[in-house]
Residue, then its C-alpha position, 0 to 999 in steps of 0.5 A: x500500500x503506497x510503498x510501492x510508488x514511493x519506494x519499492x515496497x520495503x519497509x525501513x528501518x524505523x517501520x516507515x513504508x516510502x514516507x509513511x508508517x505501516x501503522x497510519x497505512x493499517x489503522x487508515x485502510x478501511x476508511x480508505x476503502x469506504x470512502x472511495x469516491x465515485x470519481x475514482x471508479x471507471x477508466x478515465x480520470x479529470x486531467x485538470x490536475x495529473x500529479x504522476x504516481x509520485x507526487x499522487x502518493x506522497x499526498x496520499x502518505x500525508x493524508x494518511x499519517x495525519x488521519x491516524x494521528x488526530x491531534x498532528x493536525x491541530x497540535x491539540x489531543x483533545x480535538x478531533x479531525x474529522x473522518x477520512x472521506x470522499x471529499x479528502x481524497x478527491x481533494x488530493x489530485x489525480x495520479x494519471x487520467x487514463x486506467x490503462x496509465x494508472x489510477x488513483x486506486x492502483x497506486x494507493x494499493 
């Protein structure tokens, strides 16, 4: 998940995967998955802002880690952020525009 776009898929040392941590990749990867938005299924994709796999990932691996650590966002324990959504991920850009190229859910698996 994400490690393979952001670095060949091998965890580091420190348990980090490509920039993110295996820990914010676990505790995110269901509400990734339920909150796929609908713009993200089918074959062709809004090219108005193509990020290339990298750049698609690395915005991913950001969203994740803060997600699984609620008070990083706000430097405060007590608030919450709100749950990752549809709207959070279609916010991140699009990997490439054509599925046969990539998609955003082949390069967040």
């Amino acid at each position: 998940v994400i490690c393979g776009a952001m670095g060949g898929g091998a965890a580091a040392p420190d348990g980090a995967m490509g920039g993110v941590s295996a820990e914010a990749v676990l505790s995110q990867l269901p509400a990734l998955l339920a909150a796929l938005p609908a713009e993200w299924r089918g074959t062709t994709f809004d090219n108005s802002d193509l990020l290339g796999r990298e750049r698609f990932a690395a915005r991913l691996a950001a969203l994740l880690e803060r997600h699984a650590s609620p008070s990083a966002a706000t430097g405060d324990a007590s608030q919450q952020q709100k749950p990752l959504d549809a709207a959070a991920l279609v916010a991140l850009g699009n990997a490439e525009d054509y599925l046969r190229v990539s998609s955003n859910v082949s390069t967040a698996l």
